[in-house]
N, C-alpha and C positions, 0 to 999 in steps of 0.2 A: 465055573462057579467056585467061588472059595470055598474051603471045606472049613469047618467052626471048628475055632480057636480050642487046642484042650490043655486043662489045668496043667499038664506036664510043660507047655508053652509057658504060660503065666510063671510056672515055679522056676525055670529057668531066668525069664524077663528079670525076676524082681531078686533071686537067687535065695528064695523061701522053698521050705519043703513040700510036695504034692500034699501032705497032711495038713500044711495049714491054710495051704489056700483051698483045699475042699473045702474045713471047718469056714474061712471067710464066708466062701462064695454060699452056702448055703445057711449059715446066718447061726450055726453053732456057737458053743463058747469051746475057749481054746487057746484064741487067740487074743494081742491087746488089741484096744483102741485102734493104736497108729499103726500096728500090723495091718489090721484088716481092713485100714484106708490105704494103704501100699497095694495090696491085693487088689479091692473094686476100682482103683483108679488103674492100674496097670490090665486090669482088665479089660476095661472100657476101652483104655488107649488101644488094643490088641486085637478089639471086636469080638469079644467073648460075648457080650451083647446085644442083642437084633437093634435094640434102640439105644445105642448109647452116644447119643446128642451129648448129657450131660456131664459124661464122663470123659468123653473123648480131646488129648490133647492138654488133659490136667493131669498127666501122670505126675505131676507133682513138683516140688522146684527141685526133683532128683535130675530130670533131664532137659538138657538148654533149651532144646528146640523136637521137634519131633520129627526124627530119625525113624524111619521103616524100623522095622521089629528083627528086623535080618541085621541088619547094621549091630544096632544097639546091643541083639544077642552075643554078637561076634567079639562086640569092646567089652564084655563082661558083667558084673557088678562090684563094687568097692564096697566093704561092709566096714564105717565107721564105728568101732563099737566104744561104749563109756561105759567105767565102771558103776556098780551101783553104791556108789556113796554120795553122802548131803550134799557134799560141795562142788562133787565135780560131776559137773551137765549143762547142758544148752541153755540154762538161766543165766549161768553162770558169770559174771564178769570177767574173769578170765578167760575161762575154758569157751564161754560163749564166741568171743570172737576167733577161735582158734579151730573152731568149728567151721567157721562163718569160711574161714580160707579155708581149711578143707573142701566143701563143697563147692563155691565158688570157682576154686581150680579145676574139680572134676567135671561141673557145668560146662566150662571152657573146651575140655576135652572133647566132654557129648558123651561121659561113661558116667551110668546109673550107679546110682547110688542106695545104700541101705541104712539104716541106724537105727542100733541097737541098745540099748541098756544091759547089762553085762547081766546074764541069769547064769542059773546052777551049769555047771559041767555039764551033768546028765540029760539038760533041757536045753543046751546049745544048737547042735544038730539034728531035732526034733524039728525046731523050728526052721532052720536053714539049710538046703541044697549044697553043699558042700562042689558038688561039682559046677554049679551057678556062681561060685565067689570067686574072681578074678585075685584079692586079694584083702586083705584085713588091716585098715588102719586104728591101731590103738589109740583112746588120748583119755591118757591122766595113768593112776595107775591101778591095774588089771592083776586078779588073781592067779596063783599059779596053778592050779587044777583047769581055770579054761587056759591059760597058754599050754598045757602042758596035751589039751584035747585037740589045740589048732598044733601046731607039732604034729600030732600022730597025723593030722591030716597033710600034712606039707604046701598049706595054704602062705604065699609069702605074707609077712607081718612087716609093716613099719609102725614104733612105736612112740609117742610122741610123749615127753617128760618122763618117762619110764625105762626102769631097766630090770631084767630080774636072773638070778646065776644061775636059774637052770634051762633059762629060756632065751638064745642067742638069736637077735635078731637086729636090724638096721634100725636105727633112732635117733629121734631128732632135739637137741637140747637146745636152750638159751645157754650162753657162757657162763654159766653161774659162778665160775670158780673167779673169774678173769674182773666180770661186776663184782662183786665184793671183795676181791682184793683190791682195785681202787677205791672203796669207800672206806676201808679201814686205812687205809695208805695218806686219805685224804683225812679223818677222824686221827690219827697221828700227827700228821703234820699241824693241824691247829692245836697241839697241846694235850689231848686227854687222854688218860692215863688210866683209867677205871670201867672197865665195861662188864656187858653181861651179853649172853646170846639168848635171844626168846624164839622159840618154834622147836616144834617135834622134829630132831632128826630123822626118824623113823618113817615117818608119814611118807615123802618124797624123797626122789632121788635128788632131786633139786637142792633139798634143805640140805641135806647132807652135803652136797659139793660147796655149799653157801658156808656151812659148818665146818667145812675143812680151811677153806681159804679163810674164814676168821680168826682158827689158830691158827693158820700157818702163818699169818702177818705178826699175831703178838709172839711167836714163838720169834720168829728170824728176829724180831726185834728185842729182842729179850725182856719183855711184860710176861707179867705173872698173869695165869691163865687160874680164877678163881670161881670157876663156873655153877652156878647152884642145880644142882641135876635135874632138878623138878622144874626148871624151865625151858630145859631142853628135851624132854621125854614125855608132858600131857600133851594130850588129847586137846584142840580146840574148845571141844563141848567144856573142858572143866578147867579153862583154863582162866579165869575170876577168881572159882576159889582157890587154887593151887596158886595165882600170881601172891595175892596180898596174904597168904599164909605165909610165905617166903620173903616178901621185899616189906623192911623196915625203911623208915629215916636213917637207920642208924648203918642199913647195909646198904644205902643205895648208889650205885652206879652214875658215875658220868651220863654213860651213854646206854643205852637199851636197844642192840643192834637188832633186829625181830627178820626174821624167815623172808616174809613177803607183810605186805600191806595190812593182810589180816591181822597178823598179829599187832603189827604197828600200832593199828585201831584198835585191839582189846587192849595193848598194857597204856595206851594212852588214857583209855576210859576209865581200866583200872585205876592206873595211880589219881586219875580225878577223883574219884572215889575215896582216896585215901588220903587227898588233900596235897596231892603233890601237884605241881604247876608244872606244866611241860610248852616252855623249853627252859624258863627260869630255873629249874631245880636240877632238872635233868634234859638230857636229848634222844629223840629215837629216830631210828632210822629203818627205811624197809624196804618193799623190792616187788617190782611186777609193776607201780605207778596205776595205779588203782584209784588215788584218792586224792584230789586236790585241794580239800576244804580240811584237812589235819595236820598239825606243825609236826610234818615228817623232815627232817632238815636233808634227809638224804632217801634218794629210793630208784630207781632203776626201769626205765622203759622199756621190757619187752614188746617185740613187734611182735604180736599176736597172733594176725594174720598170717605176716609171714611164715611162723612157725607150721600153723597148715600147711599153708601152699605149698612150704618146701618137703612135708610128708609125703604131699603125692607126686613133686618129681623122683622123689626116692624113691615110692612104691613103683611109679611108671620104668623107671630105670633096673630097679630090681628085678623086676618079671620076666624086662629082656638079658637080664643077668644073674641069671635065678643059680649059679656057681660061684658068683664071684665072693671074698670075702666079706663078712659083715663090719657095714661101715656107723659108725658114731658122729651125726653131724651136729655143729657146734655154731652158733649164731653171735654173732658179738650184737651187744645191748648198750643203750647210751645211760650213763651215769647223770643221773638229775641230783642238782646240790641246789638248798634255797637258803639262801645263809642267811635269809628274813628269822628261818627258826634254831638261828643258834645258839648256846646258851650267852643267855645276857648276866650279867653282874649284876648284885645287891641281892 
């Protein structure tokens, strides 16, 4: 006769700590929502249940197929974690499909998966089994008090558009530097002569590499770099009223190079706002391909997906290589030019 499934099982299965699957299982607070459906489905699936008809076999779209409990313990758990800011989560238009290949490739596998919303340091490992986490894929970017708690743990990390100097780990990037040096190279070559860069360096490590290769084209080329600093350092949230406090008629720019997409769409909207016509007055350009219905004349297909997918061969790869140096993986991106939105004359 089987002997009944105990919480120390489950907290391995799902790679949550004994404390939060008690709090689930017995109907406490404690825990979220999507925790303490990770918990009763993983339990059901596991026969912690005398009846679990209803539970059994929906351990959730963490695992492909349903693998014995001995299996699945053995392949571990992968704990996707997202930071906790506005923009980057499973809504997300970008971040969403980058997700999408993350688990999709683990599914593939047949190794369980977790996902987290980035909480405090000190409530990291409350919640989570540390000896149940096979490994931790980051995506977007993550604070450095929790990398600094997965560290002390020597849990391997792969980080996906992130990078940070006290926390060395394998990561996986779009080319950023490589896309936007052909679009200024191509922005050159048609004649203009006047630009500005829009998006926070700060924010991504992304913008930043977007931010280098933008001077580093007008520099080699010897253009004057006349950058207005307030539109390379706000915040998204304020960034309406910092654009049209800065941009006149009288200072405006050829071209209006922006971070990614988003921004693309705010100074678009801005300068409508201000009675600028875009692409008659001016042009913008952006990055990630996000948006098809806005006179972006230039912007950059990240494959999204791929960038998942290819997290978890490096995490898979890493684990059985858990010495090797840390490696920086670089994805080339396809250059979208729509010369419908170029700037037109009169």
């Amino acid at each position: 006769m089987k002997t009944k499934v105990t919480i120390q099982e489950i907290a391995h299965f799902t790679g949550l700590s004994k404390f939060a699957v008690s709090r689930a299982l017995s109907g406490k607070s404690g825990v979220s929502d999507q925790t303490r459906d990770v918990i009763l489905k993983a339990a059901g699936k596991l026969g912690y249940f005398k009846d679990n008809s209803l539970l059994s076999g929906e351990l959730s779209h963490n695992s492909e197929s349903s693998h014995d409990s001995k299996n699945t313990r053995s392949s571990g758990t992968i704990l996707i974690l997202f930071p906790n800011v506005r923009y980057q989560n499973q809504d997300s238009v970008y971040w969403g499909p980058v997700f999408n290949g993350i688990s999709s490739k683990l599914n593939q596998k047949g190794i369980n998966i977790l996902t987290l919303t980035e909480p405090s340091a000190d409530q990291l490992f409350t919640l989570l089994n540390p000896d149940a986490i096979r490994g931790i894929i980051t995506v977007g970017s993550i604070s450095t008090p929790i990398l600094l708690e997965i560290k002390r743990l020597s849990i391997p990390v792969v980080m996906v558009d992130h990078l940070d100097p006290v926390f060395h780990s394998d990561s996986i990037f779009t080319d950023n530097f490589a896309s936007m040096r052909e679009i200024m190279l191509y922005l050159l070559r048609k004649g203009f002569k006047t630009f500005q860069f829009v998006g926070n360096i700060g924010d991504a490590q992304s913008f930043y590499e977007r931010w280098i290769a933008y001077t580093s084209v007008l520099m080699g080329h010897g253009m004057e770099i006349s950058q207005i600093p307030e539109l390379s350092n706000q915040a998204l949230d304020e960034f309406r009223q910092t654009f049209t406090s800065v941009i006149h008629k009288d200072n405006l720019p050829e071209v209006f190079v922006c971070a990614n997409d988003f921004y693309g769409l705010y100074t678009i909207e801005a300068l409508e706002s201000m009675g600028i016509r875009v692409p008659d007055q001016c042009v913008v350009t952006g990055f990630d391909n996000l948006y098809d219905h806005i006179p972006l004349l230039a912007t950059v297909n990240v494959n999204k997906e791929l960038l998942g997918a290819r997290a978890v061969d490096q995490m898979l790869w890493r684990i059985a290589n858990p010495e090797s140096n840390v490696e920086k993986k670089l994805i080339l991106a396809d250059v979208i030019i729509r010369e419908q939105f170029g700037k037109h004359s009169g």
